[in-house]
C-alpha positions in Angstrom: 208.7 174.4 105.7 205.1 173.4 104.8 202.0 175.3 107.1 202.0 172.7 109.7 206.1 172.8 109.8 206.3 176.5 111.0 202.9 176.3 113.1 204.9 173.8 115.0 208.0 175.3 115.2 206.2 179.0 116.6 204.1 177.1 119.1 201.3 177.9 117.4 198.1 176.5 115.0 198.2 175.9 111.5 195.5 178.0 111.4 197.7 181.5 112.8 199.7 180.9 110.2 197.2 180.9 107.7 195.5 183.7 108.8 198.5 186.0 109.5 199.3 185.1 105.7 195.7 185.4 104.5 196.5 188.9 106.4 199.6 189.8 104.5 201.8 189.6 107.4 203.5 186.4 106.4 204.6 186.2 102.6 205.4 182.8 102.1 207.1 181.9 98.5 204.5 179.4 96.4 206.2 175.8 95.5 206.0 175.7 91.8 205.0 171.6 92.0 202.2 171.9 93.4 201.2 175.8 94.7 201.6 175.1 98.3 202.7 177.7 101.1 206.4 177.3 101.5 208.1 179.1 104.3 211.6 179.7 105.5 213.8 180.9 108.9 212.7 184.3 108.1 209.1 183.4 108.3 209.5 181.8 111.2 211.4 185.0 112.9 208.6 186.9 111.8 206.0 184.6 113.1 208.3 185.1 116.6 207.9 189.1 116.3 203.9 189.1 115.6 203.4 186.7 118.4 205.5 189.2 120.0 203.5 192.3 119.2 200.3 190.4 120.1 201.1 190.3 123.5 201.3 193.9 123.5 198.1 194.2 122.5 199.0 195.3 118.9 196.2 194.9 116.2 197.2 193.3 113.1 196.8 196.6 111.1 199.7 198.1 113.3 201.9 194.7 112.8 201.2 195.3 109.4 201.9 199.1 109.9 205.2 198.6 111.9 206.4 195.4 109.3 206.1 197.7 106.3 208.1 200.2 108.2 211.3 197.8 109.0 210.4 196.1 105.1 211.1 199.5 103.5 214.1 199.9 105.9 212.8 202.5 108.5 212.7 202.0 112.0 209.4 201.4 113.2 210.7 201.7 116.8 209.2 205.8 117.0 205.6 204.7 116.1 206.1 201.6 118.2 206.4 203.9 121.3 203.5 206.4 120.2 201.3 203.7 119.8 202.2 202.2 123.1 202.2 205.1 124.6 198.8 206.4 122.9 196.9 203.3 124.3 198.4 202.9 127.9 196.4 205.2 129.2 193.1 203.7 127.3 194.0 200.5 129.5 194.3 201.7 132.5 191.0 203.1 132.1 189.7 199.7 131.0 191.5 198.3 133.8 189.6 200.8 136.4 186.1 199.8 134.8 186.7 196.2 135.0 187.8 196.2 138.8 184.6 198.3 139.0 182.5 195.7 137.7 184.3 192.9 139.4 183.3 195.0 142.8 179.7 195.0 141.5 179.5 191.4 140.8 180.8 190.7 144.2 178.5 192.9 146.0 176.1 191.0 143.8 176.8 187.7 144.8 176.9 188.8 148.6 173.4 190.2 148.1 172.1 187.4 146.3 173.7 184.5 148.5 170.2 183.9 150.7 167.8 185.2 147.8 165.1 182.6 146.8 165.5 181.5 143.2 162.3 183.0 140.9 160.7 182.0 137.2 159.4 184.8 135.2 155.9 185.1 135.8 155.0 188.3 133.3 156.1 190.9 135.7 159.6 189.6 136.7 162.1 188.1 134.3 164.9 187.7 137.0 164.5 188.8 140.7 168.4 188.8 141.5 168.7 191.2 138.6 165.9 193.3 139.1 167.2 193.7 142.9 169.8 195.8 141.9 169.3 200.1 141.8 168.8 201.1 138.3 171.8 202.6 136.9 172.5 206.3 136.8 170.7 207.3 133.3 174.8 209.2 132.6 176.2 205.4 133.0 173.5 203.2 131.5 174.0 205.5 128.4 177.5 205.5 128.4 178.0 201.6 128.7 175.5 201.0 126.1 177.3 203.1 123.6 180.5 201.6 124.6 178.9 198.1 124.2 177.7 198.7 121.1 181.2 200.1 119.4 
């Protein structure tokens, strides 16, 4: 199967497939004619299992991680479940910030509804922004650190 072949077949772009190759996580064999990418069924189960993994929020240096264990014959199912298990709790506190923020835009909004539109005139840059309170100096610091990571 050329690229395009096993893009098709997996539902996805040619372009996934060339950069979870570029990425080592597909090892296609090399047609001797003419150097192409040739892959085969067990690419294409492979391509299934990253797609997979993705929607688990896996990075592709754990697919790569959890491929080499079942390449080398060990079950990678123990550090699938750490991992999992690890970063679950990380997402649920993602998930509590981001209904946070979606109450604060909201509240926003509301506020803003009957607010006159403004142009920066050297003192203002944006009155519906500049309405809000200033952020607790404890939050401001800790959002810009975790915007910056």
């Amino acid at each position: 199967m050329k690229v395009s072949d096993l893009a098709k077949a997996a539902g996805v772009t040619s372009e996934t497939v060339r950069h979870y190759t570029r990425e080592g996580l597909l090892a296609p064999a090399k047609d001797p004619h003419n150097g192409y990418h040739r892959f085969d069924s067990q690419d294409l189960e492979r391509l299934a299992f990253i797609q997979r993994a993705r929607t688990l929020g896996f990075s592709i240096k754990e697919i790569h991680e959890i491929l080499d264990h079942a390449d080398h014959g060990d079950s990678p199912c123990p550090l699938v479940r750490d991992l999992l298990a690890s970063r679950l709790p990380q997402i649920r506190e993602r998930i509590q910030e981001l209904e946070a923020l979606a109450t604060r835009m909201e509240q926003a909004l509301d506020a803003w509804a009957d607010m006159p539109d403004g142009t920066p005139d050297g003192h203002s840059l944006c009155r519906l922004i500049e309405s809000l309170p200033a952020p607790s100096t404890d939050k401001a610091a800790s959002n810009t650190a975790k915007e910056e990571a």
